[in-house]
ROLUMKE-546748 format. One line per 10 residues: number of its first residue (from 1); their letters; for each residue y, z, x of C-alpha. Coordinates in nm, 2 decimals. Example, Ala and Ser with C-alpha at 12.3 -4.5 7.8 and 13.67 -1.06 7.14 Angstrom:
<rotors>
1 = as = -0.45 0.78 1.23; -0.11 0.71 1.37;
</rotors>
This chain:
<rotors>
1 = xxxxxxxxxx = 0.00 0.00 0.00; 0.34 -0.11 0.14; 0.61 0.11 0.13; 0.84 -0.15 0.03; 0.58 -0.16 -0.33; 0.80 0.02 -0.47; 1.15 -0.16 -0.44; 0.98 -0.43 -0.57; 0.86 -0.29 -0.87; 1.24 -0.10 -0.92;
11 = xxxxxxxxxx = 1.31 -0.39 -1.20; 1.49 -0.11 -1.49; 1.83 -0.21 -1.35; 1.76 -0.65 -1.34; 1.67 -0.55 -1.68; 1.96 -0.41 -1.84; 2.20 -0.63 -1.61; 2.03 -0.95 -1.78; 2.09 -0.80 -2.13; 2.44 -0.82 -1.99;
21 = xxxxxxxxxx = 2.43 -0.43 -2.05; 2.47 -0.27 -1.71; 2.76 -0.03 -1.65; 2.81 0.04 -1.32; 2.97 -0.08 -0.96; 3.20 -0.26 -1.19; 3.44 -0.39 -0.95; 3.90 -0.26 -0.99; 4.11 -0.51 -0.83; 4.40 -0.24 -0.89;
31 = xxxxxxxxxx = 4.52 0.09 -0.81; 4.37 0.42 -0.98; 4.62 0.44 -1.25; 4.66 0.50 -1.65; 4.55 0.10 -1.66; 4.35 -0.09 -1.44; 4.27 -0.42 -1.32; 3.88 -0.52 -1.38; 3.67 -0.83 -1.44; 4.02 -1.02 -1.44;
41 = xxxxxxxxxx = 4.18 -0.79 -1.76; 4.35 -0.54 -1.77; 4.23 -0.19 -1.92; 4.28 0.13 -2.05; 4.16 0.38 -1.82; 3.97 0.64 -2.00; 3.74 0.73 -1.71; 3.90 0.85 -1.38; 3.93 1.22 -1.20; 4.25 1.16 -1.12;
51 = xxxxxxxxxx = 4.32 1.43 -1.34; 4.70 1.46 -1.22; 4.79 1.11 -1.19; 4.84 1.11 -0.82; 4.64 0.82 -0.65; 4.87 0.58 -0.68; 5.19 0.84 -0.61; 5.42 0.67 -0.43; 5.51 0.99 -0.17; 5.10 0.97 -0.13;
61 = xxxxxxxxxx = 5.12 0.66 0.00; 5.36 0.69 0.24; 5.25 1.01 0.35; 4.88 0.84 0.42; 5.10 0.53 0.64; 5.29 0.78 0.83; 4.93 0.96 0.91; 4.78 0.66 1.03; 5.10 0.54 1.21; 5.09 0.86 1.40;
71 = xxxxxxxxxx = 4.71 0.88 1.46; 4.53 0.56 1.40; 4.27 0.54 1.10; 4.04 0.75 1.24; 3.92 1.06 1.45; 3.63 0.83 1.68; 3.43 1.16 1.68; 3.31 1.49 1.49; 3.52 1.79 1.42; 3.28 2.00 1.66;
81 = xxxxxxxxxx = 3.43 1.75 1.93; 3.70 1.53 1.98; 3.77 1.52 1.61; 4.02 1.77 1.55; 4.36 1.72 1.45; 4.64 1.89 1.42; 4.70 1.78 1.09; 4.32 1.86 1.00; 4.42 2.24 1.11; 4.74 2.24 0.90;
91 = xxxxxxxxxx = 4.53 2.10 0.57; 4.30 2.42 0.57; 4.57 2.65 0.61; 4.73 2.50 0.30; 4.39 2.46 0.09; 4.30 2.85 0.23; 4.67 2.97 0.10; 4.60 2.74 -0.22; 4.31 2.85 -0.37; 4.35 3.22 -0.20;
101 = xxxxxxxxxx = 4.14 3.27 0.08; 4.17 3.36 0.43; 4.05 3.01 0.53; 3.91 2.71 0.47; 3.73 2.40 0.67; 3.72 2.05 0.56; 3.46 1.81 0.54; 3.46 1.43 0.51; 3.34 1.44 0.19; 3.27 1.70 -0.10;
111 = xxxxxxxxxx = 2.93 1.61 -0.13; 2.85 1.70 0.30; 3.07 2.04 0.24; 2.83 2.18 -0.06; 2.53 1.98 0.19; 2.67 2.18 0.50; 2.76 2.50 0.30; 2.44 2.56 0.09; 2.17 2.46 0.40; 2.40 2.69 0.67;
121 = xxxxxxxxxx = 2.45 2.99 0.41; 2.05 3.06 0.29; 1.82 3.08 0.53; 1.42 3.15 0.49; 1.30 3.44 0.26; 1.62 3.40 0.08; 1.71 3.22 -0.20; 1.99 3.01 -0.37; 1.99 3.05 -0.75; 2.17 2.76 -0.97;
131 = xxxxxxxxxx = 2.26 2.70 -1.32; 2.07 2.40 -1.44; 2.34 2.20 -1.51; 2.48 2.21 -1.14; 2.59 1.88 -0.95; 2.35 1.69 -0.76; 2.53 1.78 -0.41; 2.42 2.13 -0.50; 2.09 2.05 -0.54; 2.11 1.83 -0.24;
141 = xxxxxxxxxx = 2.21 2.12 -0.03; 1.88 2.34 -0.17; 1.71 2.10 -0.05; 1.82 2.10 0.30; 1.86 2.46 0.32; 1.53 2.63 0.45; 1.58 2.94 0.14; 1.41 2.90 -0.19; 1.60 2.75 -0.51; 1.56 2.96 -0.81;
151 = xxxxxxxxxx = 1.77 2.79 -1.13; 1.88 3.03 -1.45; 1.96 2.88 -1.80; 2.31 2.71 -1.81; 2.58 2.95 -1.89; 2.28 3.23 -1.97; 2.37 3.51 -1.79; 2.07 3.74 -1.93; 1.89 3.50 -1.77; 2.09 3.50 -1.43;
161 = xxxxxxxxxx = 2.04 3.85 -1.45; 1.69 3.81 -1.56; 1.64 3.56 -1.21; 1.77 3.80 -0.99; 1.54 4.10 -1.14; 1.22 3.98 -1.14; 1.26 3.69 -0.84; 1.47 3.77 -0.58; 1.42 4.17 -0.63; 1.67 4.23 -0.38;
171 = xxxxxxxxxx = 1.61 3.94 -0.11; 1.90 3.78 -0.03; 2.05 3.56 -0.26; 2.37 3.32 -0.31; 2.43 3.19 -0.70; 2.62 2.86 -0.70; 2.80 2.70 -0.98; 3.01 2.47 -1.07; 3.37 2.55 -1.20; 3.41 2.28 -1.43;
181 = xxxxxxxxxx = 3.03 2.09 -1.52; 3.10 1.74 -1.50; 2.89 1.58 -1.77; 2.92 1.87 -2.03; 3.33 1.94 -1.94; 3.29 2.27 -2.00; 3.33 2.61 -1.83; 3.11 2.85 -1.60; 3.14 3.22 -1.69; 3.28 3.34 -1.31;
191 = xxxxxxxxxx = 3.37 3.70 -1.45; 3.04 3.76 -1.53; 2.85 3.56 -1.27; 3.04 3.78 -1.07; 2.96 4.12 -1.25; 2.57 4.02 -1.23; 2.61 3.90 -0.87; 2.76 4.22 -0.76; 2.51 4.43 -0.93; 2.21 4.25 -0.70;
201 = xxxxxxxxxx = 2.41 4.24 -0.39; 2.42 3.85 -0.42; 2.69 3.63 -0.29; 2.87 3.38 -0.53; 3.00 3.01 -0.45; 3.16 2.84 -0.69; 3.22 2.41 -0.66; 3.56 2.39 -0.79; 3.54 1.99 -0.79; 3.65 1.89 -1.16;
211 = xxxxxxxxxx = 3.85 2.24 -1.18; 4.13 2.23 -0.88; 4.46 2.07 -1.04; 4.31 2.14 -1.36; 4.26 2.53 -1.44; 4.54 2.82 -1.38; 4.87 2.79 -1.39; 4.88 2.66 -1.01; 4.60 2.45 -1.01; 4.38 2.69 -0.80;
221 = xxxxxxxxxx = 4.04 2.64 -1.03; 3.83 2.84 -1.22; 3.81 3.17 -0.97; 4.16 3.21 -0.97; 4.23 3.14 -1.34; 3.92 3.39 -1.42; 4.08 3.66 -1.18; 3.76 3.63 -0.98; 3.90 3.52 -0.63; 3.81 3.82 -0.44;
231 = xxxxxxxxxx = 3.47 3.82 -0.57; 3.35 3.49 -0.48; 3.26 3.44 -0.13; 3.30 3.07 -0.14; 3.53 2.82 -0.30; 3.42 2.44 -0.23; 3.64 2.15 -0.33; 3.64 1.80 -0.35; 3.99 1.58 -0.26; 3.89 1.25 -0.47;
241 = xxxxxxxxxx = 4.00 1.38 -0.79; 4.29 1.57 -0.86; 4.40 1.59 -0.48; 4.42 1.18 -0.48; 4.22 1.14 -0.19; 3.86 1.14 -0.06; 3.68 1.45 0.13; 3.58 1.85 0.08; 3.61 2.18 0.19; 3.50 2.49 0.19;
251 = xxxxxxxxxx = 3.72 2.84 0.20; 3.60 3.22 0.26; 3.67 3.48 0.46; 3.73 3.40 0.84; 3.40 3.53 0.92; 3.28 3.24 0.66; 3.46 2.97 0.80; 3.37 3.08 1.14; 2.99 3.10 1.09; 3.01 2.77 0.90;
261 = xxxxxxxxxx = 3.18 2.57 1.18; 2.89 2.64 1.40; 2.64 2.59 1.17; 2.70 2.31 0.88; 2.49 2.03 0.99; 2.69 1.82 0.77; 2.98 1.88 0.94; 2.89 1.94 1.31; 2.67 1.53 1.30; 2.97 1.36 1.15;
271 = xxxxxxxxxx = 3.30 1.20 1.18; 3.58 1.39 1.07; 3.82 1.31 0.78; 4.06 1.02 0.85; 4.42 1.15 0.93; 4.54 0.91 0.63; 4.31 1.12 0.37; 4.44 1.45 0.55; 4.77 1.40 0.47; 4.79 1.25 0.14;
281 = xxxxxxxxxx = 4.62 1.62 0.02; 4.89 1.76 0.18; 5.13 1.59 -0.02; 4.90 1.62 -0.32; 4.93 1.98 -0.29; 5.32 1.99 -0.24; 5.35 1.77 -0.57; 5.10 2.01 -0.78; 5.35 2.29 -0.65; 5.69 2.15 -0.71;
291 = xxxxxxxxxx = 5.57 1.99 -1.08; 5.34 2.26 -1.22; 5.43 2.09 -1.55; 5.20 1.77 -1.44; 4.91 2.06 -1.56; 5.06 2.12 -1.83; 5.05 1.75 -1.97; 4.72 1.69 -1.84; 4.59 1.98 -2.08; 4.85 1.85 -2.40;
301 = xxxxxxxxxx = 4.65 1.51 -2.33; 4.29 1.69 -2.32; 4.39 1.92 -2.64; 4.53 1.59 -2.81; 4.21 1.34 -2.79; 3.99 1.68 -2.82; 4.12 1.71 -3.15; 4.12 1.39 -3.29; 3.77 1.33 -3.14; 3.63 1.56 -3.34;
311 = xxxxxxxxxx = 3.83 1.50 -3.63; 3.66 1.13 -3.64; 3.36 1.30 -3.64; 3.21 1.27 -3.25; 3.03 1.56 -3.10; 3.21 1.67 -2.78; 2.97 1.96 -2.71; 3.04 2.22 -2.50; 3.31 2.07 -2.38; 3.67 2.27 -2.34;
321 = xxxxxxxxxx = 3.85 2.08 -2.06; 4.01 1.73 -2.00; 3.59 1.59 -1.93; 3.50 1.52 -2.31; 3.21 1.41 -2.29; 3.10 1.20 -2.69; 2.73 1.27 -2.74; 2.55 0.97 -2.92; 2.19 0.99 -2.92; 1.99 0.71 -2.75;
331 = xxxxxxxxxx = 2.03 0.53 -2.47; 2.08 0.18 -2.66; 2.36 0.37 -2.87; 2.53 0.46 -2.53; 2.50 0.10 -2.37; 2.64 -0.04 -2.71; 2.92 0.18 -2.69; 3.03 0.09 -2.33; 2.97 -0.23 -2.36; 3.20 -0.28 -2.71;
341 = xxxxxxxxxx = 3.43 -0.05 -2.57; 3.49 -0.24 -2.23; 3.50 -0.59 -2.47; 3.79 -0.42 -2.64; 3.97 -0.30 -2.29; 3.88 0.03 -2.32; 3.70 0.15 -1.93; 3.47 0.47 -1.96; 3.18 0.59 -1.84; 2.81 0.61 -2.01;
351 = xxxxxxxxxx = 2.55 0.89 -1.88; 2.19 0.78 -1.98; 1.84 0.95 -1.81; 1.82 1.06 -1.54; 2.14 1.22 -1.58; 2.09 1.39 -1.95; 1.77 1.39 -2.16; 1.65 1.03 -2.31; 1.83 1.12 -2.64; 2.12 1.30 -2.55;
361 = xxxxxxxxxx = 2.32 0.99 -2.39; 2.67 1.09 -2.37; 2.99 0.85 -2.33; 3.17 1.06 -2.07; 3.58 1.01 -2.09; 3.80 1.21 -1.88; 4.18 1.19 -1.93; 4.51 1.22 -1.71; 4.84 1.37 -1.70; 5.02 0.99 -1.66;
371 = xxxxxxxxxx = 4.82 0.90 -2.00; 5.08 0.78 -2.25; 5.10 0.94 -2.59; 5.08 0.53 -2.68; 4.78 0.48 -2.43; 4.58 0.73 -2.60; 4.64 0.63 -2.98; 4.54 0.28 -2.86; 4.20 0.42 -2.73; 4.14 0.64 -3.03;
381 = xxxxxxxxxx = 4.18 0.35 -3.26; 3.90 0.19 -3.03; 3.70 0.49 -3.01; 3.71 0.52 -3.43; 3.61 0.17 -3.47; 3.32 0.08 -3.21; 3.20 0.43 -3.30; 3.15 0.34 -3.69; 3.01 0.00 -3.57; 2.79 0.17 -3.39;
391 = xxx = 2.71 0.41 -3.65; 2.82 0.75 -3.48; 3.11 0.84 -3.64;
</rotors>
């Protein structure tokens, strides 16, 4: 048996694409923005982290050609070596002071900094305990990570509690969660993670991904808007969605940081971030400062198409933030959807198994503080009449 066998028996994807019902690497000949350019139209954008609108800002941009002007489009090495920056040093002292930490260390991308921080963090005989509906870079990291995943129910915290009993028993142990869950849009329970975690000694690490830029009055995630900071050990973020950029990090204690530059794999075995991506989340992170209100719009955007969402009659789930994700059954019902929806300029996003259970599909729409009042009554007229052709709503 070959073990080439099995790529060519992989034939689910030719499949779809030759029902002219495939979804995805769909190719924007535009920036990020509120519209886009794809397939040679233009489109309502109904499906970008860009939660703040600041891609395409134009003190972003200049801020990323100033960066490269100054030190070239890249660091030629890993941070461990010759690929430290200056600018790389004053980016963690602002994400540490943003989120409230003593410091933080920055990865090329969010999904090596959970990969670096989960394998580096557990070690043998201990054990990383995860809510099911955690992010696949999570899981990714368990799997490097020489500990033992144990997963609890999502959002259950008798079971969490129930895990740490009867399983871990007072091993050491390190629950990770996300902040925001990025297929259901809705919310982990940090004040009591916390509670539980401090009860069995267990450290707490929270992926703030979908949640910096978009929870607390500052933009500082889920910890801080819980009042949790102090109680989890790590914070990890991601730069490609609010922060208009690409790249991760992680922020803890000193002692955290300092362990974790000498021993995150994913981090010590590759290139550093690119100054151009350093400095746009700089400027990212000044903008979020000086125009707190660009939070406030993003969330008078989520509340607005929450409402009238359910008003039509979707099922939004769980969901409580601006990731609203429409639930509608099978998978055919989901690749219907996206594909009348794209024919009427509308661009979102279907989730189909693996992803969710086979009928569960969800259309996933995620919305922006730039979003027009304009822009979003056009897409909920869409939304109300592709979703009663399909027969949803």
């Amino acid at each position: 048996m070959s073990i080439l066998d099995k790529v060519k028996n992989f034939t689910a994807a030719k499949e779809i694409i030759s029902l002219g019902h495939y979804p995805y690497f769909r190719v924007i000949n535009s920036e990020q923005d509120t519209e886009v350019m794809c397939n040679g139209k233009k489109m309502l954008m109904m499906g970008s982290n860009s939660y703040l609108g600041l891609t395409n800002h134009p003190r972003v941009i200049e801020a990323a050609k100033k960066a490269t002007d100054k030190y070239g489009t890249g660091c030629a090495g890993s941070r461990f070596l010759n690929g430290t920056l200056k600018i790389h040093i004053e980016l963690e002292e602002k994400l540490a002071r943003f989120v409230g930490k003593e410091a933080s260390l920055v990865f090329a991308a969010g999904y090596m900094a959970n990969l670096g921080a989960i394998s580096a963090m557990v070690s043998r005989d201990e054990f990383i305990v995860t809510d099911k509906f955690d992010h696949a870079s999570i899981l990714d990291g368990c799997a490097l990570s020489p500990g033992k995943m144990l997963r609890f129910n999502h959002n259950n915290m008798k079971h969490l509690d129930s895990v740490l009993t009867n399983k871990v028993a007072g091993n050491g142990a390190l629950i990770v969660v996300d902040g925001i869950f990025s297929m259901e849009g809705d919310i982990a329970d940090i004040k009591n993670i916390c509670k539980i975690a401090k009860k069995h000694g267990a450290g707490v690490m929270v992926d703030e991904a979908h949640s910096l830029g978009v929870l607390h009055k500052t933009g500082a995630g889920v910890a801080m808007a819980a009042g949790c900071t102090d109680d989890v050990d790590l914070i990890m973020g991601t730069f490609s969605k609010s922060l208009a950029s690409v790249g991760g990090f992680i922020a803890g204690s000193e002692k955290i940081i300092h362990f974790l530059k000498h021993h995150a794999r994913s981090l010590i075995f590759s290139a550093s971030l690119p100054p151009a991506s350093a400095a746009s989340v700089i400027e990212a992170l000044k903008i979020i400062e000086e125009e707190p209100e660009r939070i406030d719009k993003l969330w008078e955007n989520t509340d607005y198409m929450m409402e009238n969402f359910q008003a039509m009659g979707y099922n939004t789930g769980r969901s409580c933030t601006p990731v609203i994700p429409l639930h509608v059954g099978g998978m055919m019902n989901a690749f219907k959807m996206w594909k009348q929806l794209d024919e009427e300029g509308v661009f979102i996003n279907p989730v189909v198994p693996p992803a969710v259970p086979p009928n569960d599909t969800l259309i996933r729409t995620s919305f922006m503080a730039t979003h027009s009042k304009a822009q979003l009554d056009k897409a909920l007229e869409k939304f109300e009449k592709i979703g009663k052709n399909v027969g949803i709503i």
